[in-house]
C-alpha positions in Angstrom: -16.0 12.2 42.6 -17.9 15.0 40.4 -15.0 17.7 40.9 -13.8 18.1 37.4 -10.0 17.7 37.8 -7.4 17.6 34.7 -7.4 13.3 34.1 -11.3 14.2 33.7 -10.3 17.1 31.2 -8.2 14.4 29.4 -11.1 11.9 29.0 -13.4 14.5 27.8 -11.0 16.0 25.5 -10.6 11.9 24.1 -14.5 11.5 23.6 -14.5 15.1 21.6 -12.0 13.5 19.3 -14.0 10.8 18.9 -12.4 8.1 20.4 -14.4 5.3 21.1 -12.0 3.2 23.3 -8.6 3.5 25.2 -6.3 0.4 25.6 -4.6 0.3 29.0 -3.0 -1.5 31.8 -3.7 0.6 34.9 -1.3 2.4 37.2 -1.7 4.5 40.3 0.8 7.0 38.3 -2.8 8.0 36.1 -5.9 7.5 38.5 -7.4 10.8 37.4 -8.0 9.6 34.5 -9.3 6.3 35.4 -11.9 8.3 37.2 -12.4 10.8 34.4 -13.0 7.5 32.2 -16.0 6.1 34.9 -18.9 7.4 33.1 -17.1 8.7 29.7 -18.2 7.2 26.1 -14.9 6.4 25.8 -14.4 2.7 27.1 -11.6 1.3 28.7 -10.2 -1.6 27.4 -7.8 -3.2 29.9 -5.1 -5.3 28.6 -3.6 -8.0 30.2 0.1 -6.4 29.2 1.3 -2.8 28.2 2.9 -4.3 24.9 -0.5 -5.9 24.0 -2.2 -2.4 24.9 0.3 -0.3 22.7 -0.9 -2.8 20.0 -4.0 -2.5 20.2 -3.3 1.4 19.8 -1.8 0.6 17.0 -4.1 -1.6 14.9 -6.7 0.6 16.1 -4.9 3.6 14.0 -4.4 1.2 11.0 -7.6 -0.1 10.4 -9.8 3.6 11.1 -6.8 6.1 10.0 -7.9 7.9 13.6 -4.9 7.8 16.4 -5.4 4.1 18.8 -4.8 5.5 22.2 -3.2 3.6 25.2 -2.4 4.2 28.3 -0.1 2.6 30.9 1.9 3.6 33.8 5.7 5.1 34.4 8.7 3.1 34.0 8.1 -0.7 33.4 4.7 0.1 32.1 6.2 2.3 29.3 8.9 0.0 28.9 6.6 -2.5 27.5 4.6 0.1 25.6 7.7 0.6 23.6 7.0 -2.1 21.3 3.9 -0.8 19.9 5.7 2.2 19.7 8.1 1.7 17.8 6.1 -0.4 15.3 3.8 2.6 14.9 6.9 4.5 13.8 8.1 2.2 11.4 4.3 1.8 10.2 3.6 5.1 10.0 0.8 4.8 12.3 -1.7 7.4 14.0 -0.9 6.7 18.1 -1.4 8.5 20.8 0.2 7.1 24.4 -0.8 8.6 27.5 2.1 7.4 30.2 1.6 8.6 33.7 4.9 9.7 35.2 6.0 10.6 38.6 4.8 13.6 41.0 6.2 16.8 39.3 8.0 18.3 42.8 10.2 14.5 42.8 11.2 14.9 38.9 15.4 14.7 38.7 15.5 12.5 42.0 15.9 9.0 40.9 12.5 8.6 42.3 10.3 5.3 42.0 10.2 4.1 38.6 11.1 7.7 37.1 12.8 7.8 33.8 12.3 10.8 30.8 10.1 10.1 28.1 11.6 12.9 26.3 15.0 10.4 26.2 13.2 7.5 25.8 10.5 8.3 23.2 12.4 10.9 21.0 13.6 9.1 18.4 10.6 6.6 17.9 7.8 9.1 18.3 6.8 12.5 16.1 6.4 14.5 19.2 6.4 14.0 23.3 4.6 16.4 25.1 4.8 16.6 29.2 1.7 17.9 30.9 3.4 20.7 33.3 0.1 23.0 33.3 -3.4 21.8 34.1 -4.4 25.1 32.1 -3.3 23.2 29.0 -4.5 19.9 29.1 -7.2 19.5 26.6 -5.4 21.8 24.1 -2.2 19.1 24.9 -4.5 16.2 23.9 -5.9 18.2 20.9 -1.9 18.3 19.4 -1.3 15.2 20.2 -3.9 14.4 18.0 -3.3 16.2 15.1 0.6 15.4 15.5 -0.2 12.0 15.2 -2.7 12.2 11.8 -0.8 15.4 10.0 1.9 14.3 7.7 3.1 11.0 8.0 1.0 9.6 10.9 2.9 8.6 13.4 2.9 7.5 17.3 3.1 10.8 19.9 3.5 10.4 23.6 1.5 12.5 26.4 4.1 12.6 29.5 1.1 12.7 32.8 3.0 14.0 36.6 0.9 12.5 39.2 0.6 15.6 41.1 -0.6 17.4 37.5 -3.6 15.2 37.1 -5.5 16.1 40.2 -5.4 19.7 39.9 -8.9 21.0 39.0 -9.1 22.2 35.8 -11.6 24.8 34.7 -11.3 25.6 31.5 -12.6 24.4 27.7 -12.7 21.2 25.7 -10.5 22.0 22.7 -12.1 20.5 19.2 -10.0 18.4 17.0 -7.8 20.3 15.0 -8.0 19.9 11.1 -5.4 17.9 9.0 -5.0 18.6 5.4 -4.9 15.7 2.6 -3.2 18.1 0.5 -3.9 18.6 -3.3 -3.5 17.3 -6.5 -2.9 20.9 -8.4 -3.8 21.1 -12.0 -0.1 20.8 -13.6 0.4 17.5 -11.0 -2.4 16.3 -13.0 -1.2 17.0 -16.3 1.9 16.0 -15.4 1.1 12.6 -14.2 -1.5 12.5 -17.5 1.2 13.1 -19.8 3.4 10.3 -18.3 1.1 7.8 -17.8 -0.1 8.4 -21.6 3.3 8.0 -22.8 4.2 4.9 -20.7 3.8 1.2 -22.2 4.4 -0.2 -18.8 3.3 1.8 -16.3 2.9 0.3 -12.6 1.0 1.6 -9.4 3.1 1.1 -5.7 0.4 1.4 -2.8 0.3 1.6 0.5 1.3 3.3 3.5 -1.1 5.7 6.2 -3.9 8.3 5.1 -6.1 5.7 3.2 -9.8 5.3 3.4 -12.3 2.8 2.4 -13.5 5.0 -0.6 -10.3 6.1 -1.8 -8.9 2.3 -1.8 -11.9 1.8 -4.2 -11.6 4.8 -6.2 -8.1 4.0 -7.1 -8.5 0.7 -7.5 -11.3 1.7 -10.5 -8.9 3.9 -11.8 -6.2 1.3 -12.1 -8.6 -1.3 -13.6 -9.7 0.8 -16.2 -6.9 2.2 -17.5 -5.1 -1.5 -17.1 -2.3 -0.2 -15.0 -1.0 -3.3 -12.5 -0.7 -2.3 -9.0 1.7 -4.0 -6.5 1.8 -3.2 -3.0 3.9 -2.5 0.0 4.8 -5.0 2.5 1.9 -5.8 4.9 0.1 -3.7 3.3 -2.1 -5.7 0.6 -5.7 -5.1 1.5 -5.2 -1.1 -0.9 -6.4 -2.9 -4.0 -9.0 -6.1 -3.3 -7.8 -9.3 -3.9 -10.2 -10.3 -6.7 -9.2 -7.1 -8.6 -7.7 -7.9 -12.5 -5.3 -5.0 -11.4 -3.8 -6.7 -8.1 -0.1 -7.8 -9.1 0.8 -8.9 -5.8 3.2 -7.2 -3.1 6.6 -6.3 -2.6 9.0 -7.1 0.5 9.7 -10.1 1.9 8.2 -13.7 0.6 7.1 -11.6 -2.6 6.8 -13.0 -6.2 10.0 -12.8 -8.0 7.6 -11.3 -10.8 6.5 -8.5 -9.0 10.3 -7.6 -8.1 10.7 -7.8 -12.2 7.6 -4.9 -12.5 9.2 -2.9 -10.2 12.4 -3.1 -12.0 10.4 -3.0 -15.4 8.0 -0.1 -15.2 8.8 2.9 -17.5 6.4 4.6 -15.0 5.8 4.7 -11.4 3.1 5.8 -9.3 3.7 5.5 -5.9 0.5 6.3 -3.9 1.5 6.6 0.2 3.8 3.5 -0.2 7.6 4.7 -0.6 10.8 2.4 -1.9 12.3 2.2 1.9 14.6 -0.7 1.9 12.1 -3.6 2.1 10.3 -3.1 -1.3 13.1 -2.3 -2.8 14.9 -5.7 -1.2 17.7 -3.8 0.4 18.5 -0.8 -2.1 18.5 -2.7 -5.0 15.7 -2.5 -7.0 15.0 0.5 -8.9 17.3 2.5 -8.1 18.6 4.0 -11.6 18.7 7.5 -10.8 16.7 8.3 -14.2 13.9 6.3 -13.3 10.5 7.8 -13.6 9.1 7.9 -10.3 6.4 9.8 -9.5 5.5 9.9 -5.5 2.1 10.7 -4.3 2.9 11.1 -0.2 1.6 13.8 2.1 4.7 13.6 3.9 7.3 16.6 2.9 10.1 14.9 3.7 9.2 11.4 2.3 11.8 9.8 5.0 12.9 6.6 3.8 12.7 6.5 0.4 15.5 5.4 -2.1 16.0 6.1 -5.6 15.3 8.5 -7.7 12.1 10.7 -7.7 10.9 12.7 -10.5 7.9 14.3 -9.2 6.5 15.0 -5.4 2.7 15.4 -5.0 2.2 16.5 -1.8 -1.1 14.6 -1.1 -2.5 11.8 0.8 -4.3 8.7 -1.3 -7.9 10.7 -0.6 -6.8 13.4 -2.4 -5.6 11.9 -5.5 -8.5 9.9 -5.5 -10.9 13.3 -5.2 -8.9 14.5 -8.1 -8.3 10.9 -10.8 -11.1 12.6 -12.8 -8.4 15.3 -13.8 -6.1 12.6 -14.8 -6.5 11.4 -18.3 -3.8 8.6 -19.4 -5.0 8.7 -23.0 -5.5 4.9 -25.2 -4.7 2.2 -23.8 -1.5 0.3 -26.5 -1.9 -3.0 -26.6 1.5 -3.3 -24.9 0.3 -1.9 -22.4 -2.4 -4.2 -22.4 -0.2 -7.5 -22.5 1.7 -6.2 -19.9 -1.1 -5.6 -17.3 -2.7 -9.0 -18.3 0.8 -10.9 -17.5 1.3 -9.1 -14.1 -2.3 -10.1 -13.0 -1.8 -13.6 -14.5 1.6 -14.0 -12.5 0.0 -13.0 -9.4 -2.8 -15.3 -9.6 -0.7 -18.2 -10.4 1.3 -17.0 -7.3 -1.5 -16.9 -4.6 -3.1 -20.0 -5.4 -2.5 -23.0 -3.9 -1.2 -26.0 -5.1 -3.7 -28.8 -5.7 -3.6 -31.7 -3.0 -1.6 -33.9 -5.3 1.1 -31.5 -5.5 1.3 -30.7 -2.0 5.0 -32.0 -0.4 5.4 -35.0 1.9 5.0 -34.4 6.0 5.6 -36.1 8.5 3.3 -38.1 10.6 1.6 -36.2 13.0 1.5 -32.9 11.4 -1.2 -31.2 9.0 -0.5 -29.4 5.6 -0.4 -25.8 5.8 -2.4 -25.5 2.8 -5.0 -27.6 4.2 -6.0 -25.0 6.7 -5.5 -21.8 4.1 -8.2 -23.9 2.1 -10.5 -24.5 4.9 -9.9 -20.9 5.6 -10.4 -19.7 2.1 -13.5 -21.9 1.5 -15.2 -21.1 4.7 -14.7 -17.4 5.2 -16.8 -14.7 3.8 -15.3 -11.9 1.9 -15.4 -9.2 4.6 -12.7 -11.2 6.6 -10.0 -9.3 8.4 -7.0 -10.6 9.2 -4.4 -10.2 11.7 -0.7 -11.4 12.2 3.1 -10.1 13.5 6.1 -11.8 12.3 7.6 -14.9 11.1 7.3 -17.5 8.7 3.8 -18.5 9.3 3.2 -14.2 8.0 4.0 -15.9 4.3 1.0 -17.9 4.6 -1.6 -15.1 5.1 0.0 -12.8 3.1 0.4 -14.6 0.0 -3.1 -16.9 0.0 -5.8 -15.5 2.0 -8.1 -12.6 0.2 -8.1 -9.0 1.2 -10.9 -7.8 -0.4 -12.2 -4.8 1.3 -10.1 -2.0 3.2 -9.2 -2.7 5.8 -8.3 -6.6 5.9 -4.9 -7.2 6.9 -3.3 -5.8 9.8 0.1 -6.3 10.0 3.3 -5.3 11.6 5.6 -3.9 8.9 8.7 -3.4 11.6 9.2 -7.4 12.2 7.4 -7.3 15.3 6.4 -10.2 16.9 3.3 -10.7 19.0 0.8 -8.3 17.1 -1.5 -11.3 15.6 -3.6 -11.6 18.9 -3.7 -8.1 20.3 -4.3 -6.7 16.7 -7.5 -9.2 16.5 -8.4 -8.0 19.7 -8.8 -4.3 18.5 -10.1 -5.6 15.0 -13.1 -7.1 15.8 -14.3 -4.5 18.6 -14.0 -2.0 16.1 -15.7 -3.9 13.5 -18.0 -6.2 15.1 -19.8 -7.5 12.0 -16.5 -8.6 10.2 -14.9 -12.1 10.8 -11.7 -11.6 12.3 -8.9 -14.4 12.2 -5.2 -13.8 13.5 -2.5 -15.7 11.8 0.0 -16.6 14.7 3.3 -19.4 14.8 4.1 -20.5 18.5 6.8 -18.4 19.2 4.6 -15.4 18.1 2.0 -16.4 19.9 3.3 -16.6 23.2 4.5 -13.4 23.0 0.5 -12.0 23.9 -1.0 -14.9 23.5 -2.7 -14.0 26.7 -4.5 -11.1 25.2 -7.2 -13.7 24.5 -8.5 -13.7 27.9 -8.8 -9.5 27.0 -11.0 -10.9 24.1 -13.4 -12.6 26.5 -13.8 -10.9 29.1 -14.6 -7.8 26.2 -16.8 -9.8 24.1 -14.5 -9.6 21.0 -15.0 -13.2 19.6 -12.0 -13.6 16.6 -10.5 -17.2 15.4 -6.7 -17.4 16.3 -4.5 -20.3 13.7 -1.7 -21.1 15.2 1.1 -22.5 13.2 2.9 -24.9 15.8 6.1 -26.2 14.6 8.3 -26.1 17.9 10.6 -23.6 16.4 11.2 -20.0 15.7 10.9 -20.6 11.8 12.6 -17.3 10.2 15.7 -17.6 12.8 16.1 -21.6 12.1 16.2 -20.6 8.3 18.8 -18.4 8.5 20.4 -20.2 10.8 20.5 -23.0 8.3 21.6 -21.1 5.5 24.7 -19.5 7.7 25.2 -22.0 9.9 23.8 -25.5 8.4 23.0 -28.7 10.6 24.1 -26.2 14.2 20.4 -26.0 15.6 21.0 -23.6 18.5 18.8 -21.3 20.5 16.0 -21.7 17.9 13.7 -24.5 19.3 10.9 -24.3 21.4 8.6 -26.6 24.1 5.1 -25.4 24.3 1.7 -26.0 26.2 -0.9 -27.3 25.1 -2.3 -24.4 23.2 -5.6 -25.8 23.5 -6.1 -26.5 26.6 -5.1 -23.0 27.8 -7.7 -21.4 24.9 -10.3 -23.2 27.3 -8.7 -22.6 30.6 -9.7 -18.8 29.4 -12.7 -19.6 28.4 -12.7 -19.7 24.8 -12.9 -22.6 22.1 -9.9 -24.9 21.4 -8.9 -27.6 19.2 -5.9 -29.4 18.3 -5.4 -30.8 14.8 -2.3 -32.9 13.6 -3.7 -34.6 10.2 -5.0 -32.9 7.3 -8.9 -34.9 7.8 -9.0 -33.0 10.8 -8.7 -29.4 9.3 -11.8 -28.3 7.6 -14.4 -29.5 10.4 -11.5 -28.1 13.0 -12.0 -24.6 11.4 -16.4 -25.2 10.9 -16.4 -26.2 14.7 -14.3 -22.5 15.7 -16.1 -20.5 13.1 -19.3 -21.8 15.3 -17.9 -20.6 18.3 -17.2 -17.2 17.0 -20.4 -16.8 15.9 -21.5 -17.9 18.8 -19.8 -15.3 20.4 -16.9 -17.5 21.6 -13.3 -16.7 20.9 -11.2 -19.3 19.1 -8.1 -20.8 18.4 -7.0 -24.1 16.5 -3.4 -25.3 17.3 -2.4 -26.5 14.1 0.9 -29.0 14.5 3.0 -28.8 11.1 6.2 -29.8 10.0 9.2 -27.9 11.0 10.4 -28.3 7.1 7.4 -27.2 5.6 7.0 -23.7 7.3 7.3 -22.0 4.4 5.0 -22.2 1.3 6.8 -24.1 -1.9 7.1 -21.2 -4.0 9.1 -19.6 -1.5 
């Protein structure tokens, strides 16, 4: 077909944005735009499961601060969308989900898979749009776009009738609409100068959306040199690199007790798009003196989720106070100030390494140290490595050893989720192809999407998968033991041979149940990745040891 109907206006309107790839599971609900997508820039990824799609999506609008787009069908299709969803909402994440819906003229009828995305969506998306007139549907896709990116990102859905979608449409490609960063005015600056001056223990919280490569870097200089730790939001460590004499760790769950003790500590605080929601802050607990000094750098007005108190409101994203650090002048450095930023970066160093060998705790036969393969990772890795994982205990591991030195590296879900690590490593390495990408997974987690990896192959998007296979979901067996001790119920699991299916989809795979096996386990997958051969290394550990020992 060459007549240029609406789902044609809708792919044209996504390669004007720039989009480079839509994640989808297709439907019959949106063939328009499958057709409109036939000979368009923008390529169509097709995932093996809405849930992995929406995912993708997401990651996509983490690790490039541009809204991931996915598409899937009515009903069941955006039923499984939901997940990615709703951790783009708790993540704050650029999104944009087209879902086809049914024929305008059989809306209200109970008709095949019909339901209301309004009903559904509202409360887990920043706007949802329905595309009634074909008139409108590039200027629909252009605020979708900017809904998603202004403010706090967020996900928005696009709502597409049938019937809508092959109506010709005949008028203009809309261009991207702008988004401000906001400012940095000159009595911010002053303000924030005279504080930070005056402070003998100030402390830098980062994270959260609007972040770029250069800013990450710019504010990370500005931390070192004025000796000001920073410690960052969960899932979100990859603001300040690794290496950096200013990293002081993170906050959130399986975080140092240390940096719990800056938070608490800090005569001044600079939060820079990371706010205290109830996870930094473990439950409302921390810093919440309502005479704290808290100074919050966020572009979004209503800063929705913070806690405590908050003494000044910048209204600016991390690239504008990073255009405008020049303006900021914190005065001599005391040498209080100096001990204290020494001690935080000493704490967190002693934190995130691991244990020598000797120290390592007793497992049992059949099962490999999980420090083993952090150290085969760490050792065999480059520094550009990005890494990928959802939720559960095996998250610990990644967050607290391996090295996120240059933003983006760590993509994360924030909202618990499980199931991200694969379907975020998918996204990862086909947006950046010359990085190493490894997903951190446990069993349970992995079976969630685990199939995702046959998406990897058949779209060239060669990434290492770890999995951490302990027959159990880890987190709910630990708190099932702490609430309800030696009553094992609904916690333990039987899995394939994780392996063998790797190779059934045509990638590399490799199981590993002693500690000799690791290193050469992880040489022999790094090969195949670089070989252009997805990966994955079932790693069997003890069901006792799924936690690191400092936690």
């Amino acid at each position: 077909m060459t007549r240029r109907h609406v789902g044609t206006a809708i792919a044209e309107s996504l390669a004007a944005h720039g989009t480079s790839r839509a994640f989808l599971v297709p439907g019959e609900s949106f063939l328009p735009v499958l057709d409109g997508l036939y000979n368009s820039p923008v390529e169509a990824i097709v995932s093996r499961q809405e849930g992995g799609a929406s995912y993708m999506a997401e990651a996509y609008g983490k690790a490039t601060g541009e809204p991931g787009v996915a598409m899937v069908t009515r009903g069941p299709g955006a039923a499984n969308a939901f997940v990615g969803v709703h951790t783009g909402w708790q993540d704050g994440t650029p999104m944009v989900i087209f879902v086809g819906l049914i024929p305008f003229s059989d809306r209200d009828r109970e008709s095949f898979q019909e339901f209301d995305p309004k009903a559904w969506f509202g409360t887990q998306a920043k706007q949802v749009f329905v595309l009634d007139d074909p008139t409108r549907a590039s200027r629909v896709v252009a605020e979708a776009f900017f809904q998603a990116k202004q403010g706090r990102p967020g996900p928005v859905i696009v709502g597409l009738p049938e019937d809508v979608l092959y109506q010709d449409f005949e008028g203009e490609i809309e261009a991207p609409i702008p988004v401000t960063e906001g400012a940095v005015s000159a009595a911010d600056a002053a303000y924030v100068s005279e504080k930070l001056a005056a402070a003998k223990k100030p402390l830098i919280f980062a994270g959260g959306g609007r972040w770029t490569p250069e800013s990450a870097r710019a504010i990370e200089k500005f931390a070192e040199i004025n000796q000001i730790p920073v410690v960052h939001d969960f899932r979100a460590s990859d603001r300040i690199s690794f290496s950096s004499p200013a990293n002081a760790g993170w906050l959130g769950y399986g975080r140092n007790d240390r940096a719990a003790e800056l938070l608490s500590e800090a005569d001044v605080l600079l939060e820079v798009g990371a706010l205290l929601t109830d996870v930094p802050s473990d439950g409302y607990t921390l810093r919440q003196d309502p005479h704290a000094e808290n100074i919050v750098v966020n572009i979004d007005t209503g800063l929705r989720g913070h806690s405590g108190a908050i003494s000044r409101h910048i209204l600016a994203s991390p690239v504008a106070l990073a255009e405008a650090l020049d303006n900021i002048n914190t005065g001599e450095i005391s040498s209080a100030q100096s001990e204290w930023f020494k001690n935080a970066r000493r704490a967190h160093q002693e934190f995130s390494t691991i244990p020598s060998e000797s120290d390592w705790r007793a497992t049992s036969a059949g099962t490999a140290h999980m420090e083993a393969v952090i150290k085969a990772l760490q050792d065999q890795l480059p520094e550009e490595a990005i890494f990928t994982f959802g939720a559960g205990n095996h998250c610990i591991w990644a967050q607290q050893f391996l090295p996120t030195q240059h933003y983006p590296s760590q993509l994360a879900a924030r909202n618990g989720s499980m199931g991200y690590s694969v379907p975020g490593a998918v996204s990862a390495k086909l947006q950046f192809p010359e990085r190493p990408v490894v997903a951190i997974a446990g069993d349970g987690e992995y079976l969630m999407n685990g199939q995702e990896l046959a998406t990897a192959v058949q779209f060239g998007a060669p990434f290492l998968t770890v999995i951490m296979t302990n027959g159990e979901f880890g987190t709910i067996r630990d708190h099932q033991k702490n609430h309800f001790p030696d009553r094992v119920s609904g916690t333990q699991l039987a899995n394939p041979d994780f392996a063998a299916v790797a190779k059934g989809y045509g990638a590399h795979g490799e199981s590993v149940d002693t500690d000799a096996d690791v290193s050469e386990a992880i040489e022999r997958a790094l090969n195949a990745v670089n070989n252009g051969i997805p990966a994955v290394v079932n790693v069997y550990t003890d069901q006792d040891l799924s936690l690191p020992a400092a936690q």
